[in-house]
C-alpha positions in Angstrom: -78.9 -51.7 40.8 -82.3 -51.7 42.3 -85.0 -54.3 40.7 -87.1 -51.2 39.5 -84.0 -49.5 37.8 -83.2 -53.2 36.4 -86.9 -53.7 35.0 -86.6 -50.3 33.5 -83.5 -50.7 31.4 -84.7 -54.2 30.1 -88.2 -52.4 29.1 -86.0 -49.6 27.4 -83.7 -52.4 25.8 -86.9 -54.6 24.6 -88.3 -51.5 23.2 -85.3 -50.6 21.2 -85.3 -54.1 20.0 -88.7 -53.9 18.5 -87.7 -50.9 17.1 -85.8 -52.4 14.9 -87.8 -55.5 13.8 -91.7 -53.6 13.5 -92.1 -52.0 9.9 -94.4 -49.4 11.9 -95.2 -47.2 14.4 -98.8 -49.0 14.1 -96.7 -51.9 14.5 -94.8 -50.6 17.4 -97.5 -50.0 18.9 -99.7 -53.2 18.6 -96.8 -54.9 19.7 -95.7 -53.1 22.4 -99.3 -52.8 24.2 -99.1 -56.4 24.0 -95.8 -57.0 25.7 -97.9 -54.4 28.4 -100.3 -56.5 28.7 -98.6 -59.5 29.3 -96.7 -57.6 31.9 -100.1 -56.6 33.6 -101.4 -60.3 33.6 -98.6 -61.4 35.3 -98.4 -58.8 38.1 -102.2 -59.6 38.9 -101.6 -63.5 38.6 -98.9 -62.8 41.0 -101.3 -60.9 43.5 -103.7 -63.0 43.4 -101.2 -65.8 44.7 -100.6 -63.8 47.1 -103.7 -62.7 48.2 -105.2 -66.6 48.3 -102.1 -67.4 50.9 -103.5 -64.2 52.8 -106.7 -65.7 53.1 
């Protein structure tokens, strides 16, 4: 299984986890733009490494 294919089934399986624990779709939602967010911040910290070895 490719890393893409990987990172999508544990986004799928996260998502049905929080399913489960949120008591709403407002909820849901807060929670999971979070976890995006977190993803986001990590991907540009992780571009930003690499673009200060580039220079």
């Amino acid at each position: 299984m490719n890393d893409y294919s990987r990172g999508f089934e544990d986004a799928c399986e996260l998502a049905l986890k929080a399913c489960e624990t949120v008591k709403s779709l407002e909820e849901l939602r807060s929670y999971l733009l979070y976890l995006l967010g977190l993803v986001k911040e990590r991907k540009l910290e992780a571009i930003k490494r690499e673009l200060g070895v580039l220079l």
